[in-house]
mmCIF file as Biopython writes it, N, C-alpha, C and O atoms, coordinates in Angstrom:
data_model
#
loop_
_atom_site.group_PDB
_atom_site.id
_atom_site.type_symbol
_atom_site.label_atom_id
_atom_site.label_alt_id
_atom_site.label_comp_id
_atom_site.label_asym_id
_atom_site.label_entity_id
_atom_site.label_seq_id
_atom_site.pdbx_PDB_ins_code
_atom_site.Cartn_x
_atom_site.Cartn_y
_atom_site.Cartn_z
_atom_site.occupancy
_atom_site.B_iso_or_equiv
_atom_site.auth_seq_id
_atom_site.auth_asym_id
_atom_site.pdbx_PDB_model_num
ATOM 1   N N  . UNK A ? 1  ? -12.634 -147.183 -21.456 1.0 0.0 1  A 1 
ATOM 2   C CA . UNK A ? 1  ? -12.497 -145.745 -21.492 1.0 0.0 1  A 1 
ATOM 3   C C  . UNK A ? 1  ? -13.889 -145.125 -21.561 1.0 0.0 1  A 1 
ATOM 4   O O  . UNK A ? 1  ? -14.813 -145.696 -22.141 1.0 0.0 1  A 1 
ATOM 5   N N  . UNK A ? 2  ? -14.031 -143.828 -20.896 1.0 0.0 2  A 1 
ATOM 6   C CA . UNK A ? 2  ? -15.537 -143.427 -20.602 1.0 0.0 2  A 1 
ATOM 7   C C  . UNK A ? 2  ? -15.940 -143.041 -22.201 1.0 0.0 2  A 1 
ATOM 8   O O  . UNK A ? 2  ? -15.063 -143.105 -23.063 1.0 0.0 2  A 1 
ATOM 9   N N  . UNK A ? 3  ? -17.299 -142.642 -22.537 1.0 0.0 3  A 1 
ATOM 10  C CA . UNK A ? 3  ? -17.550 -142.243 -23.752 1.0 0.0 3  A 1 
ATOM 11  C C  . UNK A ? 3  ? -17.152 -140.803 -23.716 1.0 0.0 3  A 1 
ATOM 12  O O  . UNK A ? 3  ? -17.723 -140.028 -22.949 1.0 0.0 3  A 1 
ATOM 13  N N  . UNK A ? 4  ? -16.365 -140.484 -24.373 1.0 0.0 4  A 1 
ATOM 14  C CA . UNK A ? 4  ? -16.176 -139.008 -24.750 1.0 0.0 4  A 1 
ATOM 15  C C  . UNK A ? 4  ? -14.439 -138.280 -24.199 1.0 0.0 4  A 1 
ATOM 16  O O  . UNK A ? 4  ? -13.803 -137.268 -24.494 1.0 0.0 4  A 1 
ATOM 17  N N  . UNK A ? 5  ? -14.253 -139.281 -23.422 1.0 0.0 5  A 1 
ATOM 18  C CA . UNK A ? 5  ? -13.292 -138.929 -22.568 1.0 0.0 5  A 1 
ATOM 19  C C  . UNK A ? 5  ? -11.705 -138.188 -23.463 1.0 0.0 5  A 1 
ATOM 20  O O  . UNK A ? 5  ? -11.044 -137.157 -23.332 1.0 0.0 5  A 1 
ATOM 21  N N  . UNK A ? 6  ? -11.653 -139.378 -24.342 1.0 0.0 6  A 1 
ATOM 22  C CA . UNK A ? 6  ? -10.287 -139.318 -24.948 1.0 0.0 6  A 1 
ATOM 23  C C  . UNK A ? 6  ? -10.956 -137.939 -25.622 1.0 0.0 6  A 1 
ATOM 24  O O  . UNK A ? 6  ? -10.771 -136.881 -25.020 1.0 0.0 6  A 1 
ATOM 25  N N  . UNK A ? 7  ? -11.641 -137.936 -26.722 1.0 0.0 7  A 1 
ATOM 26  C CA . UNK A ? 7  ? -11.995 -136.801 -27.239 1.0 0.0 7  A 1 
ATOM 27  C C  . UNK A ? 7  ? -11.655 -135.046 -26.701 1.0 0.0 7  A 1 
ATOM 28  O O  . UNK A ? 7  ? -11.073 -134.104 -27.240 1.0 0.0 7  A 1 
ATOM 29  N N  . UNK A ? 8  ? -12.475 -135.266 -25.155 1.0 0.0 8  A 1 
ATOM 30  C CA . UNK A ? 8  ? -12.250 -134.177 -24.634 1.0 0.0 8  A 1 
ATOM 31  C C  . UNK A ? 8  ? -10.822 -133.847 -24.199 1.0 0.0 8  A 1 
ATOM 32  O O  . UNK A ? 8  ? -10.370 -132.702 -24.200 1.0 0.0 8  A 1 
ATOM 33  N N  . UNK A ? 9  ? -10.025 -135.134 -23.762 1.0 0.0 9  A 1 
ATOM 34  C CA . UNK A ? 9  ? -8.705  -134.895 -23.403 1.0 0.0 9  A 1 
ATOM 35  C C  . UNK A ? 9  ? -7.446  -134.030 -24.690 1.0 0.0 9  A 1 
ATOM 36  O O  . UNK A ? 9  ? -6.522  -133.235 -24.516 1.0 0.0 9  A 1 
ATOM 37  N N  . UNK A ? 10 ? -8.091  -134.766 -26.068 1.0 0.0 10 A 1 
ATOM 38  C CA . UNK A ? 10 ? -6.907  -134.461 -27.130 1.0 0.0 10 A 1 
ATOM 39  C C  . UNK A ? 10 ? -7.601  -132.804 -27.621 1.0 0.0 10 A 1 
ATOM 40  O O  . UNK A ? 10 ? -6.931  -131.975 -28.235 1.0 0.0 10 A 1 
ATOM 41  N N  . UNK A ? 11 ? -9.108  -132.577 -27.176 1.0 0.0 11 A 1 
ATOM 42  C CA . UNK A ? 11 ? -9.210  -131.020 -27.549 1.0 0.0 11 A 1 
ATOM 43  C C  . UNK A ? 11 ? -8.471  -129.913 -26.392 1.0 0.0 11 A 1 
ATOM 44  O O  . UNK A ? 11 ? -7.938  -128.818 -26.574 1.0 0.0 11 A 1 
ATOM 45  N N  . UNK A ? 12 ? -8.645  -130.530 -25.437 1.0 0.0 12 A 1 
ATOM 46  C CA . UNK A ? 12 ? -7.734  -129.861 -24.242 1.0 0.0 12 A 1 
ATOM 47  C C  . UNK A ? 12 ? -6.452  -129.702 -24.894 1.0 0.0 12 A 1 
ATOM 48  O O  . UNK A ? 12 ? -6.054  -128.690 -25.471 1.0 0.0 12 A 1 
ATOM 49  N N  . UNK A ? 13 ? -5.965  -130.583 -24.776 1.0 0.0 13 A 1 
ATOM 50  C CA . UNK A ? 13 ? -4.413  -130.868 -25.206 1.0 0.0 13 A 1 
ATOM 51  C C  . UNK A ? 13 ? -4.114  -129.896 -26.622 1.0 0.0 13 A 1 
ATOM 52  O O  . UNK A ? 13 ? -3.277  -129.001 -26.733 1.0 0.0 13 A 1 
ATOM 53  N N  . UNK A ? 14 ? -4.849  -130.270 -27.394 1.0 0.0 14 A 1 
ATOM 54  C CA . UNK A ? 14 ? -4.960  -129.316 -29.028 1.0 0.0 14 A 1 
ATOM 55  C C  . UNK A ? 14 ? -4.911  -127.907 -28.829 1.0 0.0 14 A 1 
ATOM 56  O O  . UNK A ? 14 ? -4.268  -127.050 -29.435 1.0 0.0 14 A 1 
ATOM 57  N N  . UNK A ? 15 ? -6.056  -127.780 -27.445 1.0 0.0 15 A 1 
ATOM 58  C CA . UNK A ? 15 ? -6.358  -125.825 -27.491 1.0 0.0 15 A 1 
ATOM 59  C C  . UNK A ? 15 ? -5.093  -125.317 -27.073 1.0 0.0 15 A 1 
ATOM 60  O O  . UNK A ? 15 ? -4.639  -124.290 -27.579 1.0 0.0 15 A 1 
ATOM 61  N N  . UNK A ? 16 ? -4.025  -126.440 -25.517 1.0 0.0 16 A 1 
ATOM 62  C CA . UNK A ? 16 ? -3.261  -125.425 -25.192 1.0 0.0 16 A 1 
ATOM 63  C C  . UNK A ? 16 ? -1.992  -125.438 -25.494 1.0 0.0 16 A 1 
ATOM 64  O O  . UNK A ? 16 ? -1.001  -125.007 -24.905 1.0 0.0 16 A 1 
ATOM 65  N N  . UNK A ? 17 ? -2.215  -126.254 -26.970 1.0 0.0 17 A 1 
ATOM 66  C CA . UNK A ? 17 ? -0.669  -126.268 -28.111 1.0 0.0 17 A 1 
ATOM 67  C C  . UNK A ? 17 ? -1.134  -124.755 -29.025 1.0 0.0 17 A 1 
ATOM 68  O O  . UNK A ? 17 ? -0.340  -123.828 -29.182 1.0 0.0 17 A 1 
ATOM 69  N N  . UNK A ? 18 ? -2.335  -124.750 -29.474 1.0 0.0 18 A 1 
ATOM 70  C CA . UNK A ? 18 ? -2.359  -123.389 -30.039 1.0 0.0 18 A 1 
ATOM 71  C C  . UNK A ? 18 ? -3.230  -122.218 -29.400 1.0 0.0 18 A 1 
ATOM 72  O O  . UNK A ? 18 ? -3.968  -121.420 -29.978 1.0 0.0 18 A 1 
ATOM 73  N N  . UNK A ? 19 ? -2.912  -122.349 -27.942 1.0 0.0 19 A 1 
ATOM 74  C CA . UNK A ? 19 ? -3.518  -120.991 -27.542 1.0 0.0 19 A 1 
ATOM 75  C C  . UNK A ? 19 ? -2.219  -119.833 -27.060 1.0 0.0 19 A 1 
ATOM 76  O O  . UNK A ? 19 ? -1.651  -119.686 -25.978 1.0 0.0 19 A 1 
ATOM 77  N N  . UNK A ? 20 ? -2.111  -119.345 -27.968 1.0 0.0 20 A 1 
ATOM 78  C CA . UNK A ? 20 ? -1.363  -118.420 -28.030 1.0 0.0 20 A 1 
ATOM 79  C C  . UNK A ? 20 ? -1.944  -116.988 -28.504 1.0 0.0 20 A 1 
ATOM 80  O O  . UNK A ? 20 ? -1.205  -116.123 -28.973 1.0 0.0 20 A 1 
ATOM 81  N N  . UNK A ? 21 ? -2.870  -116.876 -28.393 1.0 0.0 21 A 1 
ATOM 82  C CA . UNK A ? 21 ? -3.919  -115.464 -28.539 1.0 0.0 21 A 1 
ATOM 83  C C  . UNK A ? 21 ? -3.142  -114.234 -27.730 1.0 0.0 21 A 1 
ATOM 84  O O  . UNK A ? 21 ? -2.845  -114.338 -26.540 1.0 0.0 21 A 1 
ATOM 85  N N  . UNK A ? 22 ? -2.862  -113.096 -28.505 1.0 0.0 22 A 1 
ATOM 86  C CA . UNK A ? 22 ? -2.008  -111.749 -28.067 1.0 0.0 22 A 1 
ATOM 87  C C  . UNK A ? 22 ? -3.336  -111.296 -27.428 1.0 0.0 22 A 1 
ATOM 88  O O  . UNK A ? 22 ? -4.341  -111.246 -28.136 1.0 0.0 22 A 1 
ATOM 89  N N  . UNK A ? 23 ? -3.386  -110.979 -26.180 1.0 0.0 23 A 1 
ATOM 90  C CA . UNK A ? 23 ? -4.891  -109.985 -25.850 1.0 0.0 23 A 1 
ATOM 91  C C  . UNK A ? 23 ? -4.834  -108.894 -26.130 1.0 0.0 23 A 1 
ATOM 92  O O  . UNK A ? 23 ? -5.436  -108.285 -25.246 1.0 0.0 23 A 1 
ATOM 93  N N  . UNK A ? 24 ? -4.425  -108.149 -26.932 1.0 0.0 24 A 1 
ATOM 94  C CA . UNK A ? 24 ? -4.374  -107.180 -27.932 1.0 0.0 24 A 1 
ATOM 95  C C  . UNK A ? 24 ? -5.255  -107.000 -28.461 1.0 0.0 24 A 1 
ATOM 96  O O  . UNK A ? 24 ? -6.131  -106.139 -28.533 1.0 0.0 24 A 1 
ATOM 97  N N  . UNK A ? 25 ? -4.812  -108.608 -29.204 1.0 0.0 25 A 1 
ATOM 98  C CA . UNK A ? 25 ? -5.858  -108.526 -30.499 1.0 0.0 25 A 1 
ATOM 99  C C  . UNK A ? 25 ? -6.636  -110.297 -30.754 1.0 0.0 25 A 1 
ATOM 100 O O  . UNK A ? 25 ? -6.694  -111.209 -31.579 1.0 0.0 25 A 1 
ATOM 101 N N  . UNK A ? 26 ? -7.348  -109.702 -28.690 1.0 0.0 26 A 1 
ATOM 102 C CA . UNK A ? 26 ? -8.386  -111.052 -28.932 1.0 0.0 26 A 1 
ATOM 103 C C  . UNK A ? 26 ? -9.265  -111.354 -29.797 1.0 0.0 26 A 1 
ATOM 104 O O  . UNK A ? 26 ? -9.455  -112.466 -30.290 1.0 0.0 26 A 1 
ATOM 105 N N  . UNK A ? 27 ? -9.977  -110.113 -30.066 1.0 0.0 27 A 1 
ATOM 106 C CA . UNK A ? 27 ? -11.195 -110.008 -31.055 1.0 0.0 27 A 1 
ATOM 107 C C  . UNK A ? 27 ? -10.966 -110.127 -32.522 1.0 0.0 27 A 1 
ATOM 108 O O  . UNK A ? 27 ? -11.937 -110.407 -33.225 1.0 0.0 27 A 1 
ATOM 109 N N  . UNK A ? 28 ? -9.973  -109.976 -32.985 1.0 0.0 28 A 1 
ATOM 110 C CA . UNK A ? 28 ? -9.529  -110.306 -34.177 1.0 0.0 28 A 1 
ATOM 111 C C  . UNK A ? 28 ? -9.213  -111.683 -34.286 1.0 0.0 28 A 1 
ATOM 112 O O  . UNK A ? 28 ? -9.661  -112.075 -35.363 1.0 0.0 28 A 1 
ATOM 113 N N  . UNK A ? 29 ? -8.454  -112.916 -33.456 1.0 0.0 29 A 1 
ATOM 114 C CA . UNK A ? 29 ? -8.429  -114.162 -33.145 1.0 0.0 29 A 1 
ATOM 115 C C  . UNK A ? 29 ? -9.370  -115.025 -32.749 1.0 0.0 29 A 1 
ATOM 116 O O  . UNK A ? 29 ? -9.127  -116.228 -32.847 1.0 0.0 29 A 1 
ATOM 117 N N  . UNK A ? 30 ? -10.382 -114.663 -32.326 1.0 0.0 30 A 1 
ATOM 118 C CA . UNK A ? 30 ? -11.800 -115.466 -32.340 1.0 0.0 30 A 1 
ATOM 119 C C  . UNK A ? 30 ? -12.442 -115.830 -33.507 1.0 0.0 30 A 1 
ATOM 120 O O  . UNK A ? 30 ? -13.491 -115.249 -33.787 1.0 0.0 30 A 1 
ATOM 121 N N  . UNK A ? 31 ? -12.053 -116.595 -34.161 1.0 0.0 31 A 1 
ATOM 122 C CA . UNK A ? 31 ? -12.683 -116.661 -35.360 1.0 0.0 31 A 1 
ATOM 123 C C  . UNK A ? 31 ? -14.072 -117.861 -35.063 1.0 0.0 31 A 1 
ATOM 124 O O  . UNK A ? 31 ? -14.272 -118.462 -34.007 1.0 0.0 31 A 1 
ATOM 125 N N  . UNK A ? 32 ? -14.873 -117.956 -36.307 1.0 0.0 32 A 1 
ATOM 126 C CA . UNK A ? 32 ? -16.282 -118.490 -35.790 1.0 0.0 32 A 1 
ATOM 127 C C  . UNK A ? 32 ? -15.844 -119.673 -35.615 1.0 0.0 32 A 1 
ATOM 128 O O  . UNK A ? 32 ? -16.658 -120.283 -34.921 1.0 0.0 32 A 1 
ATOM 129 N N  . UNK A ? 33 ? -14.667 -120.528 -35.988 1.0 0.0 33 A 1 
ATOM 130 C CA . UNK A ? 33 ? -14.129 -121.390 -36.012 1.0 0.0 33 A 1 
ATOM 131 C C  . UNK A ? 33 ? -13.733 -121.717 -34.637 1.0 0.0 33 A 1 
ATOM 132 O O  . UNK A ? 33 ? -14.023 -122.833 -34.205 1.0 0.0 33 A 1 
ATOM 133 N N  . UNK A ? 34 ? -13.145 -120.931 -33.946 1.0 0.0 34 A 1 
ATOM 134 C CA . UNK A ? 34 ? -12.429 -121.034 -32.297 1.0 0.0 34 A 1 
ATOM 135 C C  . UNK A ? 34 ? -13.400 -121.273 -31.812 1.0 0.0 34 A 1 
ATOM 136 O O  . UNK A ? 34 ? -13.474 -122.305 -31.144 1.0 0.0 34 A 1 
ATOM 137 N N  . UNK A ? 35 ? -14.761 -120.248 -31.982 1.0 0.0 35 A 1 
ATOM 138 C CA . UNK A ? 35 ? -15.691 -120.355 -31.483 1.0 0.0 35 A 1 
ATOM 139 C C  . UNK A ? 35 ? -16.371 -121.540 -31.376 1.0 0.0 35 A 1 
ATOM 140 O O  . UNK A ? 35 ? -16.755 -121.995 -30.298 1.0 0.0 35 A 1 
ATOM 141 N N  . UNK A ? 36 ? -16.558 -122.122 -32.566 1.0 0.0 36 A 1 
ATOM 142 C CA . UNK A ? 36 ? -17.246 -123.911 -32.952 1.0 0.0 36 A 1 
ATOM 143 C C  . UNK A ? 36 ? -16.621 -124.510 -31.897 1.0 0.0 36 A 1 
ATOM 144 O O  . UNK A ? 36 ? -17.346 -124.909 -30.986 1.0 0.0 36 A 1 
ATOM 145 N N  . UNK A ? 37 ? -15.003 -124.723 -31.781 1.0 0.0 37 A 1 
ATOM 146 C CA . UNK A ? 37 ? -14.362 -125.818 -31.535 1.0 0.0 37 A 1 
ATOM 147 C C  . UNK A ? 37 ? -14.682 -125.439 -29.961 1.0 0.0 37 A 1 
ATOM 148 O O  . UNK A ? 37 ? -15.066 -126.376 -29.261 1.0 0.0 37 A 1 
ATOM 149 N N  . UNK A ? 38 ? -14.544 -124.030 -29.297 1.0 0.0 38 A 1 
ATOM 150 C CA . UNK A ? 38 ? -14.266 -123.995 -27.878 1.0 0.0 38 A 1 
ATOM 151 C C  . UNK A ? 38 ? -16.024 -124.782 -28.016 1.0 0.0 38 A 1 
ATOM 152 O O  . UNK A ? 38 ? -15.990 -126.012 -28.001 1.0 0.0 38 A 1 
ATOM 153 N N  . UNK A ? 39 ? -17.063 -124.317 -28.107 1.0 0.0 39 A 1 
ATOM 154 C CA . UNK A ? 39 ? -18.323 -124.735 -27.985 1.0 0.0 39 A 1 
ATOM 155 C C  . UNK A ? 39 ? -18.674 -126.454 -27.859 1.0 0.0 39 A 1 
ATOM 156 O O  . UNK A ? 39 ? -19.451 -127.117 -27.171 1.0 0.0 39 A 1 
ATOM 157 N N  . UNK A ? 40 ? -17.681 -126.756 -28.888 1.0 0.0 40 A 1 
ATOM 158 C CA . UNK A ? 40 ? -18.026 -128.284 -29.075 1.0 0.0 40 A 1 
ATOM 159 C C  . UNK A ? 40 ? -17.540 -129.187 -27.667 1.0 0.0 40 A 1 
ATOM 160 O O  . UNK A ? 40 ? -18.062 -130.050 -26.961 1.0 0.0 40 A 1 
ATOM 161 N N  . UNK A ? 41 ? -15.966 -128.312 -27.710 1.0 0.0 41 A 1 
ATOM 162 C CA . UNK A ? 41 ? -15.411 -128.603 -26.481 1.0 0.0 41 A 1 
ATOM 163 C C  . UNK A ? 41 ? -16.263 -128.599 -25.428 1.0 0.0 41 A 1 
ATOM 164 O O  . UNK A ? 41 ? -16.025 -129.620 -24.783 1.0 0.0 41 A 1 
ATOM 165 N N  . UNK A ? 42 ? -17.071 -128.022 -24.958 1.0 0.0 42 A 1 
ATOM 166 C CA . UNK A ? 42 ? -17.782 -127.470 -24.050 1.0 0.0 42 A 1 
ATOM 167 C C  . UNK A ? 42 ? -19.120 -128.560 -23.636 1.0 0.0 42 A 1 
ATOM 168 O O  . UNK A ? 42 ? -19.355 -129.044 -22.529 1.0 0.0 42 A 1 
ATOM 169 N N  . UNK A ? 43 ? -20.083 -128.800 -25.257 1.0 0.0 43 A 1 
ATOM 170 C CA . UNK A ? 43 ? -20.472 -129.549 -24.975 1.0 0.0 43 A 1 
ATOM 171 C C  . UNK A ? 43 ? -20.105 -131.303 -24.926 1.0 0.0 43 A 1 
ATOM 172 O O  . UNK A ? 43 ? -20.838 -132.196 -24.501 1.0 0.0 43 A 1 
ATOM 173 N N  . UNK A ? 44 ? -18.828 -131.414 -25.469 1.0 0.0 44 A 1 
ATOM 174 C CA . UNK A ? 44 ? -18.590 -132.760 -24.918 1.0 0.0 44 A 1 
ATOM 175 C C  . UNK A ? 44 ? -18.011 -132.917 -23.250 1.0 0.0 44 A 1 
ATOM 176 O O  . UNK A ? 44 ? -17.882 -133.946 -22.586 1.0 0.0 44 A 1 
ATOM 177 N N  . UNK A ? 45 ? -17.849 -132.094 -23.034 1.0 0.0 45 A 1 
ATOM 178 C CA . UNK A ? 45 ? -17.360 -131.844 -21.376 1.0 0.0 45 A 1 
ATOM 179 C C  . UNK A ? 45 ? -18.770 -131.973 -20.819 1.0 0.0 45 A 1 
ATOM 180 O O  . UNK A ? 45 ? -19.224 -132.895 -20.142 1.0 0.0 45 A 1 
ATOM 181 N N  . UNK A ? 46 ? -19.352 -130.899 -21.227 1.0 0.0 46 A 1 
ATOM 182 C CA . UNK A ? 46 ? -20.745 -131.505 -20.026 1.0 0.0 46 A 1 
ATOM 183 C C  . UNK A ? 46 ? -21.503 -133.350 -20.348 1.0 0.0 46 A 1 
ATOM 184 O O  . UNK A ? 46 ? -21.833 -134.080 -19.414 1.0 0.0 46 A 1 
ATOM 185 N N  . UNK A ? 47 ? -21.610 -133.694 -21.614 1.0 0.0 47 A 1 
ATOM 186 C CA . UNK A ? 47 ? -21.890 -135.040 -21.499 1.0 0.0 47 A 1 
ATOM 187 C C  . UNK A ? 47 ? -21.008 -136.002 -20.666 1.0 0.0 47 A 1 
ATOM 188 O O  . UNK A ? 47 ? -21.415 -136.965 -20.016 1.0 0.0 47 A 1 
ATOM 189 N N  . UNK A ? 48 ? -19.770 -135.591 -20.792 1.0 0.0 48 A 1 
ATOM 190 C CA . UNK A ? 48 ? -18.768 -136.265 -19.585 1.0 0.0 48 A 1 
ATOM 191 C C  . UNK A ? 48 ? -19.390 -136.330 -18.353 1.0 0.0 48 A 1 
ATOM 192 O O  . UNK A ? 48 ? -19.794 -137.344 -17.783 1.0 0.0 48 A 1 
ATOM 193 N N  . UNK A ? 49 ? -19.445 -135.115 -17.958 1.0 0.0 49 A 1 
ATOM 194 C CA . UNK A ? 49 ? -20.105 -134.803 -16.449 1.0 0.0 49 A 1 
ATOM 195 C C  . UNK A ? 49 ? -21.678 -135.337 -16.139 1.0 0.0 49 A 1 
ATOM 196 O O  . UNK A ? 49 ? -22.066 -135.638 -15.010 1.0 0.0 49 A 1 
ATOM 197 N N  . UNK A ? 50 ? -22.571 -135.402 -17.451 1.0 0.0 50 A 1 
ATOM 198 C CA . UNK A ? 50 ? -23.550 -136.292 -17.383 1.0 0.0 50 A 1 
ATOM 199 C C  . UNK A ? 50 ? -23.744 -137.176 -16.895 1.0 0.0 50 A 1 
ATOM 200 O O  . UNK A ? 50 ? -24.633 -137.491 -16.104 1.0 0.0 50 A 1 
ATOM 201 N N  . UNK A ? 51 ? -22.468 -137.998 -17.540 1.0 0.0 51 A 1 
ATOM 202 C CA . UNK A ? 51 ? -22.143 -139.556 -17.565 1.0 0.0 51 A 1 
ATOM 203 C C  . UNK A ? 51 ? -21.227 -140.074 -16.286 1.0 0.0 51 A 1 
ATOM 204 O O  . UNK A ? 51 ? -21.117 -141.290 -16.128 1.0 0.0 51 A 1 
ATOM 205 N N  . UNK A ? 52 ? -20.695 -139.340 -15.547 1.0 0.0 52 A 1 
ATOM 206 C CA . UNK A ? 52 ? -19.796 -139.382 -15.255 1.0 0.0 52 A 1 
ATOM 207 C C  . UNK A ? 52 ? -19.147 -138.488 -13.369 1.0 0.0 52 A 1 
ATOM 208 O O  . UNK A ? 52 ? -18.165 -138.602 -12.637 1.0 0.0 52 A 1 
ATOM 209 N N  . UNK A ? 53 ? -20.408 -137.699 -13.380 1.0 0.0 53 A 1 
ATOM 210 C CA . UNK A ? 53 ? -20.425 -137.097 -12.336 1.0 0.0 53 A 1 
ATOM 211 C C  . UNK A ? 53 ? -21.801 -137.547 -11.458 1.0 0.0 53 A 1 
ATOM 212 O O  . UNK A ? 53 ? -22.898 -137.741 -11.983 1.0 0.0 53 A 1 
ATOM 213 N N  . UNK A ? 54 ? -21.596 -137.639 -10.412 1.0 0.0 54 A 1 
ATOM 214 C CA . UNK A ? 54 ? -22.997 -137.980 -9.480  1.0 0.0 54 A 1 
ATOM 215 C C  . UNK A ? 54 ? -24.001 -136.847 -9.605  1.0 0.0 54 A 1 
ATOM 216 O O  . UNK A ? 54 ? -23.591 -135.687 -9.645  1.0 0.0 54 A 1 
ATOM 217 N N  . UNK A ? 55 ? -25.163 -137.099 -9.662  1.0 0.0 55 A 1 
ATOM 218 C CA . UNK A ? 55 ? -26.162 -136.207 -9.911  1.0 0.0 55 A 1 
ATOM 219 C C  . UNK A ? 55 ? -26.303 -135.281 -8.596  1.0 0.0 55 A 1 
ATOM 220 O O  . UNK A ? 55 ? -26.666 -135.939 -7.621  1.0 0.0 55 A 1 
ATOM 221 N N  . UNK A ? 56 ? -26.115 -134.004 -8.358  1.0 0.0 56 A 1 
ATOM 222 C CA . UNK A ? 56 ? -26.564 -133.592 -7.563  1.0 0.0 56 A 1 
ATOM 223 C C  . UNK A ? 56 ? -27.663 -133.857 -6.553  1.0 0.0 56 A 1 
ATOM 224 O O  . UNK A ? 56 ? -27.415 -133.933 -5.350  1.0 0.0 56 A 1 
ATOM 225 N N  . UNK A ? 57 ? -28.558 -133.960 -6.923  1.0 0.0 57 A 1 
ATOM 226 C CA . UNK A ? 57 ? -29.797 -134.502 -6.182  1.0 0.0 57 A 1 
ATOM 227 C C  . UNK A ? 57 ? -29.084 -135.923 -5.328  1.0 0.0 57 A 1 
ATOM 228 O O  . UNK A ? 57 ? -29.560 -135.748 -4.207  1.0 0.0 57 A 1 
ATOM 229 N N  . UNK A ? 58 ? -28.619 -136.617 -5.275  1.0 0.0 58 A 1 
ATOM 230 C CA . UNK A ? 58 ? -27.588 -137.857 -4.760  1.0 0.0 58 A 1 
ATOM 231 C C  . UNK A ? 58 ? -26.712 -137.693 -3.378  1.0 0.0 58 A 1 
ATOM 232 O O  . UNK A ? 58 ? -26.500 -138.210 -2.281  1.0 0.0 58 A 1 
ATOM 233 N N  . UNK A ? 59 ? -26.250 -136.257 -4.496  1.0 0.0 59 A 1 
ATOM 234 C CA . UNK A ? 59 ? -24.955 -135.664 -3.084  1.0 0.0 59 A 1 
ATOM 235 C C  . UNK A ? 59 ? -26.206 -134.926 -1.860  1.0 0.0 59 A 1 
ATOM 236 O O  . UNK A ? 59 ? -26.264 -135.139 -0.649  1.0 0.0 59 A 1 
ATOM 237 N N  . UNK A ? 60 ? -26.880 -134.252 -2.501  1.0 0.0 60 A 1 
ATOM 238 C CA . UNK A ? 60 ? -27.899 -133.683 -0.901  1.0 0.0 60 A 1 
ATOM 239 C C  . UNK A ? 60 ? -28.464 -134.082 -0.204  1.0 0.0 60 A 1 
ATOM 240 O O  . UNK A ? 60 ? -28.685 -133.622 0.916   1.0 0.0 60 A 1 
ATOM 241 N N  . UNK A ? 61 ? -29.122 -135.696 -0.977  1.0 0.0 61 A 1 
ATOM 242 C CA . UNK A ? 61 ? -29.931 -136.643 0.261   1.0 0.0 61 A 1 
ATOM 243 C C  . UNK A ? 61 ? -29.374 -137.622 1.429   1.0 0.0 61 A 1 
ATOM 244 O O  . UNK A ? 61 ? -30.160 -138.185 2.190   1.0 0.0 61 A 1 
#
C-alpha cells in the first residue's frame, strides 16, 4: 500500500460522512478544527501526488 494512501482515503471517507454544512451558516461551521483537518487532508494528498504522480517535467520531454 502506497505511503499515505489509506490515511488519505479514511479522511475522504470521514469528511463526506460529516459534511453536512447548511450554507447558511458556513462561517459559523468552519471551526479552526475543520480547518486543521481539511489542511492536513490537503497536505497528505499532495505527498501522495509527490510520491505517486509522474513529475511533470517527465510528461513534457
Amino acid at each position: 500500500m502506497a505511503r499515505g494512501e489509506r490515511k488519505v482515503s479514511n479522511l475522504i471517507e470521514e469528511w463526506n460522512d460529516s459534511n453536512k454544512i447548511d450554507p447558511e451558516r458556513l462561517e459559523d461551521q468552519l471551526t479552526p478544527e475543520r480547518y486543521r483537518a481539511l489542511f492536513d487532508t490537503l497536505v497528505d494528498w499532495n505527498d501522495y501526488l509527490d510520491n505517486h504522480a509522474p513529475d511533470i517535467k517527465e510528461l513534457l520531454l
